[in-house]
N, C-alpha and C positions, 0 to 999 in steps of 0.2 A: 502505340499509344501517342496521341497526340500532345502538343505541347501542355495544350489550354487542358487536356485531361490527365496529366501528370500533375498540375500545380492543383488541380482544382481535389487530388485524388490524397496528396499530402496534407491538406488542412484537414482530411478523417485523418480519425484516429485509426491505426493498422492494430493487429493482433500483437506485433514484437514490441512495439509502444507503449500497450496496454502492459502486457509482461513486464518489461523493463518498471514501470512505474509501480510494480507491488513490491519490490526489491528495497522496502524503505524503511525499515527496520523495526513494523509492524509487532506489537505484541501478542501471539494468536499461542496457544500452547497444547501440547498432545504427550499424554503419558506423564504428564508431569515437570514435562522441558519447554524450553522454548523452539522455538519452529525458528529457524534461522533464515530461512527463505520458502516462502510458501510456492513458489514455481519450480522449486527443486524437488520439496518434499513429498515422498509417493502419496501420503494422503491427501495432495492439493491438485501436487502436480499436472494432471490429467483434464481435471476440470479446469484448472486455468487456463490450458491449452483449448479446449471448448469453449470455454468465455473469449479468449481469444480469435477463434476461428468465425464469431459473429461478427466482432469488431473489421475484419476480414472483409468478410460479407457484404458488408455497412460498404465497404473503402470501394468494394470492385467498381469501377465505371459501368460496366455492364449496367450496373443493379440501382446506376444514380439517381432514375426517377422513381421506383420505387422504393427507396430505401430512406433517401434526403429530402430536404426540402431548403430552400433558401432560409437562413437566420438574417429578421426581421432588422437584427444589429447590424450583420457584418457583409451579410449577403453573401458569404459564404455556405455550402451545401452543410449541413447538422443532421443528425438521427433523426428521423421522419417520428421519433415514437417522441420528441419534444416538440411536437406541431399543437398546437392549442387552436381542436376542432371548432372554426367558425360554421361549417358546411353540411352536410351528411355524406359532402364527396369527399370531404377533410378526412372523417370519421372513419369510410371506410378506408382510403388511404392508410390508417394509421393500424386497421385488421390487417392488410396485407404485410404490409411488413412486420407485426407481430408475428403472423403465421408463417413469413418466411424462416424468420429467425427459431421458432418453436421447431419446425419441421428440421432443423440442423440439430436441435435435440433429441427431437424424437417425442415434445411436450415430458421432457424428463426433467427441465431446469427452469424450475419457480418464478424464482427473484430474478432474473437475467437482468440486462441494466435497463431495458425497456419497462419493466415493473414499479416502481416505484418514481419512476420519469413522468408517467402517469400521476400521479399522487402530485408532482408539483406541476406539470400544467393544470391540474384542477385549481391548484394554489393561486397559480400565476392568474388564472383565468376570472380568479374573485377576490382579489387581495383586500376589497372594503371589509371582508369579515376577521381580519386581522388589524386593520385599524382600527379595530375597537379595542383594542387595548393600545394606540397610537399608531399617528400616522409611521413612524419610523419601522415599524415591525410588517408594516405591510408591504413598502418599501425594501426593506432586507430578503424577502421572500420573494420579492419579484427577482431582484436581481441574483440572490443564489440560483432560481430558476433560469435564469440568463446566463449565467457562469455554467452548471451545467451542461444547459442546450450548446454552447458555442463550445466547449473543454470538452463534449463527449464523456462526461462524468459517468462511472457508476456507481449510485450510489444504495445503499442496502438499507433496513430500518428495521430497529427492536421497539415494539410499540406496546407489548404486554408487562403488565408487572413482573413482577419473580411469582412464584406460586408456595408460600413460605407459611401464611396464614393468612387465606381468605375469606376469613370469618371474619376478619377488620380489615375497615379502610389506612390506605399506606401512610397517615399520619400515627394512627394508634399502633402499629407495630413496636416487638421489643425495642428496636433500634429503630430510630428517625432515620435514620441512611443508607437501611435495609432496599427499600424501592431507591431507583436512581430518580434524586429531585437537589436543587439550590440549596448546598450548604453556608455561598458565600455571595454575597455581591458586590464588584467592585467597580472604580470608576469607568474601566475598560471594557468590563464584562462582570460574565457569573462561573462558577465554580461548581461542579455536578459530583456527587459522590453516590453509591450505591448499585443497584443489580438491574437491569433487564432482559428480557428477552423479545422475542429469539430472533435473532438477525441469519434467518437463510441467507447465506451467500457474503454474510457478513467475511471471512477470512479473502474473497478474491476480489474486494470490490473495495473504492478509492476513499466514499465520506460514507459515514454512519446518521442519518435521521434519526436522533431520540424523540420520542413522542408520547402518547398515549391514548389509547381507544376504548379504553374502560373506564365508565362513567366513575366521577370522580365526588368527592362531599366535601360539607364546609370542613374546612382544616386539614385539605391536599393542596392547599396553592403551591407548596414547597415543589409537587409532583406533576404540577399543570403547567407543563414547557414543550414547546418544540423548536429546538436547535438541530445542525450540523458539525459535526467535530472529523475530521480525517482521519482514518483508520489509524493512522498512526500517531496521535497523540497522545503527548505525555500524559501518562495514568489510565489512559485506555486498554483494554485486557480483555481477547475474546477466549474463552474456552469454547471449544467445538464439541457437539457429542464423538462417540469413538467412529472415525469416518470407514464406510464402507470399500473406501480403498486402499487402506489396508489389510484388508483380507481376500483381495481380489489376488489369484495366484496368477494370471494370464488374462489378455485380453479376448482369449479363445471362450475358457469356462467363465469368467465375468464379461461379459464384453459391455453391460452398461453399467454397473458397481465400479467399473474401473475408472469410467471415461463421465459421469455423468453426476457423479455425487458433489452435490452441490455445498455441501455441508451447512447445520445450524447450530449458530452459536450464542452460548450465553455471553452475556459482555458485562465487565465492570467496567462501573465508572471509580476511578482511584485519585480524585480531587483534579477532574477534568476543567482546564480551564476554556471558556469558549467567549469570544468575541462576542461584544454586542450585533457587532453586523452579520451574526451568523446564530443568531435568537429570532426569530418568528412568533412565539409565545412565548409569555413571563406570568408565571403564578395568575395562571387566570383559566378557571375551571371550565368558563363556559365560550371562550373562544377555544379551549382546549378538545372541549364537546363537537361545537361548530365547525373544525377546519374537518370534520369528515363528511359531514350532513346537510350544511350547509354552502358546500361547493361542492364544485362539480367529481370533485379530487378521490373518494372511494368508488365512484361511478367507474373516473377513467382507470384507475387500476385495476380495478375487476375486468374490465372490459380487456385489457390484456392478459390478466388471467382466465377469464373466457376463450378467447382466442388459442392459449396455450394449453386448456385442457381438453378442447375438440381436436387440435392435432394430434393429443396426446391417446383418446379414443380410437381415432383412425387406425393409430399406430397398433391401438389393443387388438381394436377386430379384424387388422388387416391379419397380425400373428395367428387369429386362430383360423382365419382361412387360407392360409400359408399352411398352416397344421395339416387340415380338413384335406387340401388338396392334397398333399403327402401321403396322408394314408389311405387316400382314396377313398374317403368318407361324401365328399361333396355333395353325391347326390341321396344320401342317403336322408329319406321326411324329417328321423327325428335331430337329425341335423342341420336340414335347412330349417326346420322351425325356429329353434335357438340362434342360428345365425342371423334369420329374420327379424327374431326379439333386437338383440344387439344392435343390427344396422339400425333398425327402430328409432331405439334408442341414442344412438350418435345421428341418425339423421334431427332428431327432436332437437337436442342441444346444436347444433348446428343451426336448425333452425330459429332457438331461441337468441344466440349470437347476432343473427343477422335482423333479426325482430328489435330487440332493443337495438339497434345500429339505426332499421329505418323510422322506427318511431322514437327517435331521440327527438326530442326539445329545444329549441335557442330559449337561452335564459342571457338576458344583460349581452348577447352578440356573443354568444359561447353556447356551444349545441353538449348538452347533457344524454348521455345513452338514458334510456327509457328505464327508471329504476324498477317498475313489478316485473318488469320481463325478463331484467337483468337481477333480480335479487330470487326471483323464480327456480332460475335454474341454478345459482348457489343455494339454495334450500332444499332441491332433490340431489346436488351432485354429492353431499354426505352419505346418500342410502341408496343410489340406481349406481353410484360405483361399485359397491362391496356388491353389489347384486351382480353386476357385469363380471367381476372375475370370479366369483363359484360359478359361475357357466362356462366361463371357458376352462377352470380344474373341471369339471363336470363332461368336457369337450374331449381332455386330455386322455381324461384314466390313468393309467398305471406307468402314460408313459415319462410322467417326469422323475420316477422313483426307480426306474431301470437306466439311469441312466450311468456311461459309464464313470469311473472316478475322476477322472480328469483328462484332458486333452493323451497325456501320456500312453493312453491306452491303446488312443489311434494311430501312436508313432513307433510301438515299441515292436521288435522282431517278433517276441514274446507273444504277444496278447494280438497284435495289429490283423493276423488273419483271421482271426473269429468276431473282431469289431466288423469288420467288412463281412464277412457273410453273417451275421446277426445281429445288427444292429442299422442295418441299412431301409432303406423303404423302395416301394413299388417305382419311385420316382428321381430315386439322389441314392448318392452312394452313403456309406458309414456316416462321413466324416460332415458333409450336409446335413443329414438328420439330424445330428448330435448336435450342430452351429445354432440349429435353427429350436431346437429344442431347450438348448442353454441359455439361449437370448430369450426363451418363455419365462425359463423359470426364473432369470434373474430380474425380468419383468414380474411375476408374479409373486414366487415363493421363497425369495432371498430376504435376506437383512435388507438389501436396499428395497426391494418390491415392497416387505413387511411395512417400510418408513412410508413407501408412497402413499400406501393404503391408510395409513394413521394421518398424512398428509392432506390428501384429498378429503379425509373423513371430516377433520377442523378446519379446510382451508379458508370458511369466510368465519371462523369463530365454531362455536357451539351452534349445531344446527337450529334449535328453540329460536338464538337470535335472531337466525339469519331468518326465518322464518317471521319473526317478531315483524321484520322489515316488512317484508312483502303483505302481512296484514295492514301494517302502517299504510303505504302506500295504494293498495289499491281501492282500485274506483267502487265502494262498499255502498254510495249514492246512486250509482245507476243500476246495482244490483239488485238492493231491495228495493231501489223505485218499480222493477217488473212485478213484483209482490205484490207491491200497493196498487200497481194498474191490475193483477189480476182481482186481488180482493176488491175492487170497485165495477166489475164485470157485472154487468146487468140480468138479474135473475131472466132464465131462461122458462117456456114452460114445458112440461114434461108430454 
């Protein structure tokens, strides 16, 4: 490695950097305790080291044109996933290196620090719609966005209320400080108290975005804010749901429950103090509404969770034709049919990926992904998911319920000679079959698969909305205008 590519290799942020910097005495809690270091702990551990290995990624010289891109500031090389698309070659730029980094997943990790990176170059990219509640908040949001890009931030964001009573809005609740909103305001800042959710990825990642994306009514201004606070601020507390790695016994029988659980967390806020310079919204309903709809900023997130859930596909269907080849199914019609369903299927969303990419928009010298196209395929990926995996259990049969009890079986004097002749296939010995069988089901039919498929099912919201969107949007004028030219069709005679 060259001189100029050593120096230029240290200003990324590396995987042990990222590590070291969670070590901060973070309040994140499991069973009841505190988590005393979340890069020790087996229910973090693992994934840390996979959020790690992107950072990694990011650093290699190899990977520096598609990974970086010069920061506007420093002219030093930055996450390519903070490039704020002027181009449509920006744009795809900014898919490939999502897709590289998804593919070090396996599209198993959501929120990774490319996700919500998205969310404030939209920010950054339209900052007038935040100075409508003052120029100063427009300004705070540019340069958080600028501290990020150039720091290699990850940052994570809880943007749903709690789910406590949503027959009222979060002013009429038992308690005012049930929803997290401004209990206090002071000359230096405000003060946050109460509940949100869910912060994916919230336990391995540096700053928490409070926000909110659910329409809000008179008498929520307490609830209409968008700040950053660092994970590890005073009075900040994330409980995690029960993480799937700790039940992973071996990275043989879990090999992605082990490595891939990203965990999500509910977070209190416990009279969080946060700087004015680190406020973007203050008790204001309708710029609160605005920083999603009005910039580019749920566009550019999606468009990275697009990206992450066509790799995540690939990965489905490659498993069942890994399967197929194994048991020597391949050629077999009612199997190519379904796999042809499938491929279909992942060719479409793949397709509709790179559709809203090239029919993106310049808006104000900022190219927006094409919102029907991109709001299209979060309105089927709720229902053509769950449809994709009863076909590959459908694909499976019987064989993920024979399977043996644990790695153990293949290793023991005991048992090991009849694994190998009975559990083997046409093509791999015992100990293959079983690898490759266990990494189905822990894709498919585990606690962690079970999370995926509830994940994927709400991941732009309630399907209705998401669909709410794509009526919003689309061109409903050039539709029925073919109607009104047909009904104005010149009687013909018979």
């Amino acid at each position: 490695m060259s001189t100029a590519q050593a120096t230029s290799s240290r200003l990324l942020r590396t995987g042990d950097e990222y590590l070291r910097s969670l070590r901060d005495g973070r309040q994140v809690f499991i069973d009841g305790e505190r988590v005393k270091d979340v890069t020790a702990h087996p229910a973090f551990r693992e994934a840390a080291r996979s959020i790690a290995r992107l950072y990694d990624i990011a650093a290699d010289p190899a990977n520096r044109e598609l990974m970086t891109f010069a920061s506007p500031k420093t002219g030093a090389p930055v996450l390519r996933a903070y490039q704020i698309p002027k181009t449509h070659a920006d744009l795809k730029a900014r898919r490939l290196f999502h897709e590289k980094w998804a593919e070090a997943t396996f599209g198993l990790m959501g929120r990774t620090p490319d996700h919500v990176a998205g969310f404030f170059c939209g920010y950054a990219g339209a900052p007038e719609i935040f100075a409508g509640g003052g120029q100063k908040f427009a300004d705070n949001v540019v340069k958080f966005y600028e501290r990020m890009r150039d720091e290699h931030l990850y940052v994570s964001y809880a943007i749903v209320p709690p789910q406590i009573d949503r027959s009222k809005p979060a002013h009429k609740q038992s308690d005012p400080a049930l929803y997290a909103g401004v209990v206090k305001e002071r000359d230096d800042g405000i003060v946050i108290s109460g509940a949100q959710q869910l912060a994916t990825g919230g336990p391995l990642s540096d700053w928490l975005q409070l926000a909110c994306i659910h329409p809000l009514q008179p008498g929520d201004e307490n609830y209409a804010n968008a700040v950053c606070v660092p994970i590890d601020a005073p009075g900040l507390k994330l409980y995690p749901r029960r993480p799937f790695a700790l039940g992973a016994r071996n990275s043989f029988d879990n090999p992605l429950s082990s490595r891939f659980d990203e965990s999500d967390a509910y977070v209190v806020f416990d009279n969080v103090f946060v700087p004015w310079e680190n406020v973007f919204i203050y008790r204001n309903p309708e710029i609160s509404r605005d920083q999603w709809w009005k910039t580019p900023s749920h566009l550019l997130g999606n468009h990275q969770a697009q990206c992450r859930y066509v790799t995540k596909l690939r990965f489905m269907v490659g498993l069942a034709q890994r399967m197929n080849e194994m048991t020597g199914n391949v050629a077999a019609p009612p199997v190519q049919v379904m796999m042809g369903e499938l491929a279909a299927l992942v060719s479409i969303y793949e397709a509709l990926l790179h559709s809203h990419e090239a029919t993106a928009t310049i808006v104000n010298g900022v190219l927006w992904p094409h919102r029907t196209t991109l709001y299209s395929a979060m309105a089927m990926q709720s229902e053509l998911n769950g449809r994709m995996l009863e076909m590959i259990r459908e694909l499976a049969g019987g064989a993920f319920i024979t399977l043996p009890s644990s790695l153990a079986d293949l290793e023991s004097p005991q048992t090991a000679p009849d694994m190998e002749r009975y559990m083997r296939s046409a093509s791999t010995d015992a100990k293959g079959r079983v690898a490759l069988m266990r990494l189905m089901w822990d894709f498919i039919g585990s606690e962690f698969g079970s999370r995926h498929q509830q994940y994927e099912k709400f991941y732009g919201g309630a399907s209705f909305l998401v669909k709410m969107n794509v009526n919003r949007y689309f061109d409903w004028k050039r539709a029925t205008g073919l109607v009104d030219q047909a009904l104005k069709l010149p009687a013909v005679e018979n």
